[in-house]
BAVEX-664075 format. One line per field, with one value per residue (C-alpha): residue in one letter; x, y, z. Coordinates in steps of 0.1 Angstrom, whole numbers. Layout:
# BAVEX-664075
resn = [a / ...]
X = [X / ...]
Y = [Y / ...]
Z = [Z / ...]
END
This chain:
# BAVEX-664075
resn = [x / x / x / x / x / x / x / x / x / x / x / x / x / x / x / x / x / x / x / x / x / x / x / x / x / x / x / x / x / x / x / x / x / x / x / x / x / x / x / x / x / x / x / x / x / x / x / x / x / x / x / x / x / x / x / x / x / x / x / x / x / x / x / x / x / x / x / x / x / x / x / x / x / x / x / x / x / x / x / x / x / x / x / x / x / x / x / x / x / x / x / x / x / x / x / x / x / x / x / x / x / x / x / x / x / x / x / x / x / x / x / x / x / x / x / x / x / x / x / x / x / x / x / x / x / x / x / x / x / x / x / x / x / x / x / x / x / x / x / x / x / x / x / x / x / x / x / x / x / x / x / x / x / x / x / x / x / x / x / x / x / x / x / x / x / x / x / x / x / x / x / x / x / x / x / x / x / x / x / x / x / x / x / x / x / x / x / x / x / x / x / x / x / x / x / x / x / x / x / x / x / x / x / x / x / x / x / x / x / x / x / x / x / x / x / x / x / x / x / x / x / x / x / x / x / x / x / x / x / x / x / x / x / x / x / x / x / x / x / x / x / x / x / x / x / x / x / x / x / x / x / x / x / x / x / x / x / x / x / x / x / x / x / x / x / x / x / x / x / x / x / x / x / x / x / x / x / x / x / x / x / x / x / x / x / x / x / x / x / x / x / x / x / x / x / x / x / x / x / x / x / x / x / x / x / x / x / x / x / x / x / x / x / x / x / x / x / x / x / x / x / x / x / x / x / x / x / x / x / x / x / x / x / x / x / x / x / x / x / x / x / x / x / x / x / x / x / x / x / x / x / x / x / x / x / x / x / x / x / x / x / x / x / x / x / x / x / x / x / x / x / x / x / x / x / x / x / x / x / x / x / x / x / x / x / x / x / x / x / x / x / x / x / x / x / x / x / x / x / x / x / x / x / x / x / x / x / x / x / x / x / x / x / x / x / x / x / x / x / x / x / x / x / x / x / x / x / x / x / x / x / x / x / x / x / x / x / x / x / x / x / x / x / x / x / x / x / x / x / x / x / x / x / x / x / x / x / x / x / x / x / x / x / x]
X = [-137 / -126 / -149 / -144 / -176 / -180 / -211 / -217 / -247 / -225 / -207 / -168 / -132 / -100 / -88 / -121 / -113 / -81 / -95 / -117 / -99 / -76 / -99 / -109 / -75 / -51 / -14 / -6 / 32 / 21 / 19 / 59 / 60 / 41 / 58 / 95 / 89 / 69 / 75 / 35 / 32 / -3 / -23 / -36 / -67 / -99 / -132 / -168 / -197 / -238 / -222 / -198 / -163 / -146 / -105 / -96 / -68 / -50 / -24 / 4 / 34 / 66 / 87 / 79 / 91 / 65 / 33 / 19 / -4 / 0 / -17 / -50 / -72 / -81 / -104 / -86 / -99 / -75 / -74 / -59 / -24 / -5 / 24 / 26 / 33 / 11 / -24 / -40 / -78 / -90 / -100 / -137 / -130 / -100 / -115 / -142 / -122 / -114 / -150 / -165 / -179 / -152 / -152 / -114 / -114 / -138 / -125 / -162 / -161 / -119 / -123 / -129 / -117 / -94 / -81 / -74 / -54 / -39 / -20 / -13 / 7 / 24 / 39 / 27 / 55 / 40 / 12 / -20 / -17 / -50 / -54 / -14 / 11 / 16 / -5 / 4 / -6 / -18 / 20 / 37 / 10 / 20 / 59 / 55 / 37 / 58 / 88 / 79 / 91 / 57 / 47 / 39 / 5 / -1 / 15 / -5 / -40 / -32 / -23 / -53 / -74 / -55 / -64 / -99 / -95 / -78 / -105 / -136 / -115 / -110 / -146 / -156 / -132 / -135 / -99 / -70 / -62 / -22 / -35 / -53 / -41 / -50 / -52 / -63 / -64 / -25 / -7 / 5 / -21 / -44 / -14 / -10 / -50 / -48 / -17 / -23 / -59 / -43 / -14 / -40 / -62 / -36 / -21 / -59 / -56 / -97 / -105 / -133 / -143 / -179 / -199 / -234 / -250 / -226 / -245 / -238 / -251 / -270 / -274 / -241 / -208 / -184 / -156 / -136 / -162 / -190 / -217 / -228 / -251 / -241 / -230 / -201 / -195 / -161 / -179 / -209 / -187 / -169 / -195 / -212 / -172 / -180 / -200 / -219 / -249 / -251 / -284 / -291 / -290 / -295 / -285 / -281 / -238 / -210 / -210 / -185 / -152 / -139 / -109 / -128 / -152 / -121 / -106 / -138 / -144 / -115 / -118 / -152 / -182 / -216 / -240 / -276 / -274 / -245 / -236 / -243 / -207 / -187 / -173 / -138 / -134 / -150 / -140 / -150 / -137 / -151 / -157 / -152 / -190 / -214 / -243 / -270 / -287 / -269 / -233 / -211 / -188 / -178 / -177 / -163 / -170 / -141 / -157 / -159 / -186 / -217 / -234 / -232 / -204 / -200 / -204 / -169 / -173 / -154 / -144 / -133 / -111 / -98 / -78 / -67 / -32 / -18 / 18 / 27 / 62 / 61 / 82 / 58 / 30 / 48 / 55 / 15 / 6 / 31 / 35 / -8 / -9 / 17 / -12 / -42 / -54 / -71 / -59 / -50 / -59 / -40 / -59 / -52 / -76 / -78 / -72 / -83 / -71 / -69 / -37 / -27 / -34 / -42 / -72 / -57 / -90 / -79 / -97 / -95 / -119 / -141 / -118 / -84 / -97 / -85 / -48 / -50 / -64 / -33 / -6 / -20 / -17 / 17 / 28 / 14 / 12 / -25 / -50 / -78 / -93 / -126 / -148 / -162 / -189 / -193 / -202 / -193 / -185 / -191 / -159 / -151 / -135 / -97 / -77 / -40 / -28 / 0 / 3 / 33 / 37 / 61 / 77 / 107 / 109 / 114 / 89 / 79 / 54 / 29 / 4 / -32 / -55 / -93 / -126 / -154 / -188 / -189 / -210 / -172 / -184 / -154 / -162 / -130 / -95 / -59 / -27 / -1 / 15 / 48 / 47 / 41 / 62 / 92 / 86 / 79 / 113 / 131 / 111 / 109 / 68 / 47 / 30 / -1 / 4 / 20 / -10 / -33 / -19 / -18 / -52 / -64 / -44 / -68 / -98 / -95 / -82 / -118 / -138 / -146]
Y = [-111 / -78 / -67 / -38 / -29 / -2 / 19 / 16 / 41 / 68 / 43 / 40 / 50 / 44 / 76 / 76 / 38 / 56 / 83 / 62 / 38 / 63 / 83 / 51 / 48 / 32 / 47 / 68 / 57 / 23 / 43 / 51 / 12 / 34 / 69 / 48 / 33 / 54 / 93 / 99 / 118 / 117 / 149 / 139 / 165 / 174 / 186 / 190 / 170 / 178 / 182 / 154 / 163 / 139 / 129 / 134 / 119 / 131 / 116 / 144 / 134 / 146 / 141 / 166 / 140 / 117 / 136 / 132 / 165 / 164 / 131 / 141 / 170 / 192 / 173 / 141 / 120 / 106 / 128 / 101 / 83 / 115 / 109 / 79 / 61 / 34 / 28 / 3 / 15 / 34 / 9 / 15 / 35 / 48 / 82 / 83 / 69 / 101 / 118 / 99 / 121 / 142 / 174 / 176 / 147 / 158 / 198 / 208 / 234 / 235 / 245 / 224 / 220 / 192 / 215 / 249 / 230 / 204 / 229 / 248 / 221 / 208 / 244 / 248 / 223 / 191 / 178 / 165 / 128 / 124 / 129 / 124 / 99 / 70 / 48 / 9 / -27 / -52 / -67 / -38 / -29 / -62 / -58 / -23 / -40 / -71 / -45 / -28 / -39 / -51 / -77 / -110 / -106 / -69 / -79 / -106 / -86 / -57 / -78 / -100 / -62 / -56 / -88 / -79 / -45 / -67 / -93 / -73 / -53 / -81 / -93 / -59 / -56 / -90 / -97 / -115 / -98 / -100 / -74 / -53 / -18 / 3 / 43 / 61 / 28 / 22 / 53 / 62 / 75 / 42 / 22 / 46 / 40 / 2 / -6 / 22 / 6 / -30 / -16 / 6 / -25 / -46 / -22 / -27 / -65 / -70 / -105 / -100 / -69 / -69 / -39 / -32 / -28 / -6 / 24 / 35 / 67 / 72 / 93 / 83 / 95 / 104 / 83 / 75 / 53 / 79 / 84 / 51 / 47 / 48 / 22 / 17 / -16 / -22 / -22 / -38 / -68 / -61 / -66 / -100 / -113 / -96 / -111 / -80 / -66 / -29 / -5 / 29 / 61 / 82 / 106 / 114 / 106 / 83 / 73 / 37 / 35 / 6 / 15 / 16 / -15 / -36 / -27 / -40 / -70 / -83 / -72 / -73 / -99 / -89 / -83 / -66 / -41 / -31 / -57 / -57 / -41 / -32 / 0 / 7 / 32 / 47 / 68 / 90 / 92 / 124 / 128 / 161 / 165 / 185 / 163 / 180 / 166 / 133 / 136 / 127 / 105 / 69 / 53 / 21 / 11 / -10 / -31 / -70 / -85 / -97 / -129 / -166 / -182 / -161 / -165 / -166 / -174 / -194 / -214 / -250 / -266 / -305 / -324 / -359 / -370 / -408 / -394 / -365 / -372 / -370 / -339 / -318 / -333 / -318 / -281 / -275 / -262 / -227 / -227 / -225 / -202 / -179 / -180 / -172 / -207 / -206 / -243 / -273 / -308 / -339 / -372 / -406 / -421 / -453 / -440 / -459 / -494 / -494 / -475 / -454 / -416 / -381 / -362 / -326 / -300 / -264 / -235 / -200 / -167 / -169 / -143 / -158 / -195 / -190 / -179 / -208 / -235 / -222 / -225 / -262 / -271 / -256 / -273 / -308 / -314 / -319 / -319 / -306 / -287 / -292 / -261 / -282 / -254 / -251 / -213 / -203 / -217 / -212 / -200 / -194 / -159 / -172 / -157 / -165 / -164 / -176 / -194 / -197 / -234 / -242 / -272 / -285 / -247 / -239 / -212 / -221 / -204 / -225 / -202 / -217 / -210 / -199 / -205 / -181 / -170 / -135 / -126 / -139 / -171 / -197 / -232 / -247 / -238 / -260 / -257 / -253 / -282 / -269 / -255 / -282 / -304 / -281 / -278 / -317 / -321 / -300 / -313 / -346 / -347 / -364 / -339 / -347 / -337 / -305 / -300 / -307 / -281 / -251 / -253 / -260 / -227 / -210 / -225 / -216 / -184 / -180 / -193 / -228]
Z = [151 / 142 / 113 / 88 / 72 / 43 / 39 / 3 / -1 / -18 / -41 / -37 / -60 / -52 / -32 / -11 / -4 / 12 / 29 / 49 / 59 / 71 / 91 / 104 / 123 / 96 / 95 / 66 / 71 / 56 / 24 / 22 / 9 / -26 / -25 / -19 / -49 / -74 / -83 / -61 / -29 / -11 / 0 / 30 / 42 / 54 / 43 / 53 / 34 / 51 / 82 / 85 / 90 / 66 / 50 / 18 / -2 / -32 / -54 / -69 / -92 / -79 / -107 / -137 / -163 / -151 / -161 / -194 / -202 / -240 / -245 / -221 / -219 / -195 / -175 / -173 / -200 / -231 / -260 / -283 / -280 / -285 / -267 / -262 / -292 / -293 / -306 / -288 / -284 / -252 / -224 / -213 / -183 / -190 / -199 / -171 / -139 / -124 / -138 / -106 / -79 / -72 / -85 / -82 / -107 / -131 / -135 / -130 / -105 / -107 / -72 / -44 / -8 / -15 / -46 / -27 / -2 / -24 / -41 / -14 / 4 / -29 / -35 / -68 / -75 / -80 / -110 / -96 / -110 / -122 / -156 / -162 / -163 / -190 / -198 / -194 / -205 / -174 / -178 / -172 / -141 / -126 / -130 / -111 / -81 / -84 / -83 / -52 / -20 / -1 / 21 / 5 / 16 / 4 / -30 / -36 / -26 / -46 / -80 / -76 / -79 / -111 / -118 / -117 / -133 / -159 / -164 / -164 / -192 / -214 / -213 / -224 / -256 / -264 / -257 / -235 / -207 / -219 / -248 / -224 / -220 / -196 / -192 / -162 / -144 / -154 / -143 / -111 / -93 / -99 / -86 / -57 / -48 / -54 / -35 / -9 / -2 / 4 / 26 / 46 / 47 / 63 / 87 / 102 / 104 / 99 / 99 / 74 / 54 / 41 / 23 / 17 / -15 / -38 / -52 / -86 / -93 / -125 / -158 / -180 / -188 / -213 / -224 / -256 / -276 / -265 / -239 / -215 / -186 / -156 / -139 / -168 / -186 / -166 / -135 / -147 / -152 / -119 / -97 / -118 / -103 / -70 / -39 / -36 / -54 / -73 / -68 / -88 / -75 / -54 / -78 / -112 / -109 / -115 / -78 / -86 / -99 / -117 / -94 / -61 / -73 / -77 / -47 / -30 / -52 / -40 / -2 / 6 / 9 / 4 / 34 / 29 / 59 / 84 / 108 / 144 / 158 / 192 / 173 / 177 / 147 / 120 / 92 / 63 / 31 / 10 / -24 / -44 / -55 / -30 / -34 / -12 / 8 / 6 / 26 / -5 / 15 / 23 / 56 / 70 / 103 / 121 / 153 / 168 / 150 / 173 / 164 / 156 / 133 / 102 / 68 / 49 / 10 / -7 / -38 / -37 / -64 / -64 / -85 / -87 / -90 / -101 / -106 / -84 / -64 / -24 / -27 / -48 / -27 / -2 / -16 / -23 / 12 / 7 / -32 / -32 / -3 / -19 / -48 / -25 / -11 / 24 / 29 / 10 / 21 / 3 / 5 / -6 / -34 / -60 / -92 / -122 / -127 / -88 / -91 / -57 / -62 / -42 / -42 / -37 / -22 / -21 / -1 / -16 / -19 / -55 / -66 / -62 / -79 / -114 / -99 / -75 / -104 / -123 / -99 / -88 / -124 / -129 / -98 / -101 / -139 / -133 / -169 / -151 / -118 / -111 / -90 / -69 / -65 / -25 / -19 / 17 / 48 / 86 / 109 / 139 / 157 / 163 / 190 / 204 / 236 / 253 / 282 / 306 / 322 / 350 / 348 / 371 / 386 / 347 / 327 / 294 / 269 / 243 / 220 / 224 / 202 / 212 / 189 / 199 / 183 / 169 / 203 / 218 / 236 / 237 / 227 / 221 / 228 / 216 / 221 / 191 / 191 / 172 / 211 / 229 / 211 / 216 / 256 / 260 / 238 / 263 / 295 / 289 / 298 / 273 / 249 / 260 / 291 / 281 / 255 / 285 / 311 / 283 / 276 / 309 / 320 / 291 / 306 / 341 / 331 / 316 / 341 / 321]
END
């Protein structure tokens, strides 16, 4: 199982999220599906933090009509709604999000190594983003991402983080998250760090990506409705959503980013130390503070995970159904995966008055469960989804291979599919049988026999 495993000593925002994972060997062309679409280039460099020679990423708007400097001051947080003609309050972090460590962010030192060569590369032409740009409801957010041409998969990952951003907003201001307005988090450069992080996250294909305890910083910082502690009430009630746990320190900072929180509470499981690894990568993704003598930097670690079965957590929801029709029965398995389920099981079941019914289970990450309990309900008609309140679950490392059989003087291919520990011991191994199927269509030799000599071929190819 190929494992990607964040460092979370130094705390995390969105454009370190970025910078690490590409250090860590992701592709920065995966992040033309963001600059085809939105008026953003990245600034893609490198810097030194204690010693450690680490990536930095920075977000510039390339279109003058997009920035927005007469309704923010200098150092990036909201001066009002100047500009913008609306009034609809100042979301909590909407002033702080780019105050985090980075001193590029913040405008305390105005002049850091990501700065002096920022600017250089962008001519003088372009506006760094941060700190410009209009400001946008959760709606609008959504239609951007919606609107941009991504992979299904990408899509979905990076609107269930808005999601997030969007919930943990709403519990703060006592509203719906369809009147939630965002600021710093809703311009460009946010959606540029939450979209990039999900297209730089897939082009790694992790099987699991888990982080150690997120560190927060401490002291407090300024936003609209005056001076909190550190960590901030938006990420406060981030993490009570995520699976990991927060700790203080080690410095007196703003080390986590609503931005960079959500981007992991939607990623990442909770582990208490780094996992045992065969590395393959690593990476570094640097903040603007100097934060002597602790390297002010993120890592992730990419490797095959060593161990037994591993923990995947997950949420369960069921419903039962006395009047669904076979064909939306039938439609569950891709309309609920398109919302974020893992798997969907549809059982028979005695419904009351010993009327014939379905007991519909559905697999998905504790994140995705209100998106999935909606689009069951949509889809079936259902009154009610029940969290059935199951917590994780053991799996196994999958692998594919495929096999070539000879049949007749004839070469045909099926995909077999290998279960292994984390320490990469095989226990079982099956054919697909869309493959099998097809070859003992074509061959005229019974399935099972077909299904019998591709996994054998797997098994005596590994010594069993």
């Amino acid at each position: 199982m190929q494992l990607l495993a964040f460092d979370g000593r130094m705390g995390a925002s969105g454009d370190m999220i970025l910078a690490a994972l590409l250090d860590a060997g992701a592709d920065p062309d995966a992040l033309e599906a963001v600059t085809d679409d939105l008026a953003v280039a990245y600034e893609i460099d490198e810097t030194v933090k204690c010693g450690i020679s680490s990536t930095t990423v920075d977000v510039f708007l390339t279109d003058d009509s997009a920035a927005d400097p007469g309704g923010h001051d200098g150092d990036g947080e909201s001066s009002g709604d100047g500009g913008h003609g609306h009034d609809h309050g100042d979301t909590d972090h909407d002033a702080h999000e780019h105050g985090h460590n980075h001193a590029h962010e913040h405008g305390d030192d105005g002049h850091t190594h990501a700065d002096e060569d920022a600017h250089a590369h962008s001519d003088g032409d372009d506006v760094r983003a941060e700190g410009h740009g209009p400001h946008r409801s959760y709606r609008e957010v959504r239609d951007i991402v919606a609107g941009m041409d991504l992979e299904p998969a990408v899509e979905r990952d990076a609107l269930a983080i808005f999601e997030l951003l969007g919930e943990a907003e709403a519990s703060v201001h006592g509203e719906s998250i369809a009147e939630i307005h965002f600021h710093e988090v809703g311009a460009d450069d946010a959606i540029a760090d939450v979209v990039g992080a999900a297209l730089l996250v897939h082009d790694l294909e992790p099987d699991r990506i888990v982080t150690t305890p997120l560190a927060t910083g401490g002291g407090s910082v300024s936003m609209s409705h005056g001076e909190y502690p550190v960590p901030t009430p938006a990420v406060v009630e981030i993490a009570e959503r995520a699976d990991w746990p927060l700790r203080g320190g080690p410095v007196d900072a703003e080390l986590l980013t609503p931005t960079g929180a959500a981007i992991l509470g939607h990623f990442a499981d909770g582990v208490d130390s780094l996992p045992s690894l065969d590395l393959r990568g690593v990476g570094y993704g640097a903040g603007g503070y100097d934060l002597d003598p602790h390297p002010n930097v993120l890592r992730v670690l990419v490797g095959d995970a060593q161990g037994e079965l591993v923990k995947d957590d997950i949420a369960v929801l069921e419903t039962n159904l006395d009047d669904a029709t076979p064909e939306v029965l039938g439609g569950l398995q891709e309309t609920l995966a398109t919302a974020g389920a893992r798997d969907v099981s549809i059982l028979p079941a005695t419904m009351k008055k010993s009327r014939p019914g379905h007991l519909v289970k559905v697999i998905c990450k504790p994140a995705d469960r209100e998106r999935v309990a909606r689009a069951l309900a949509e889809e079936t008609g259902t009154l009610g989804v029940r969290d059935a309140g199951a917590t994780h679950r053991w799996i196994a490392n999958r692998a594919f291979e495929t096999v070539a059989l000879e049949i007749d003087g004839e070469t045909y291919e099926v995909t077999v599919k290998i279960a292994s520990d984390a320490d990469g011991e095989m226990y079982d191994v099956s054919a697909e049988h869309d493959d099998a199927l097809a070859v003992a269509r074509e061959t005229d030799v019974p399935i099972r026999e077909v299904t019998r000599r591709a996994e054998r071929a797997v098994l005596d190819e590994q010594g069993h």
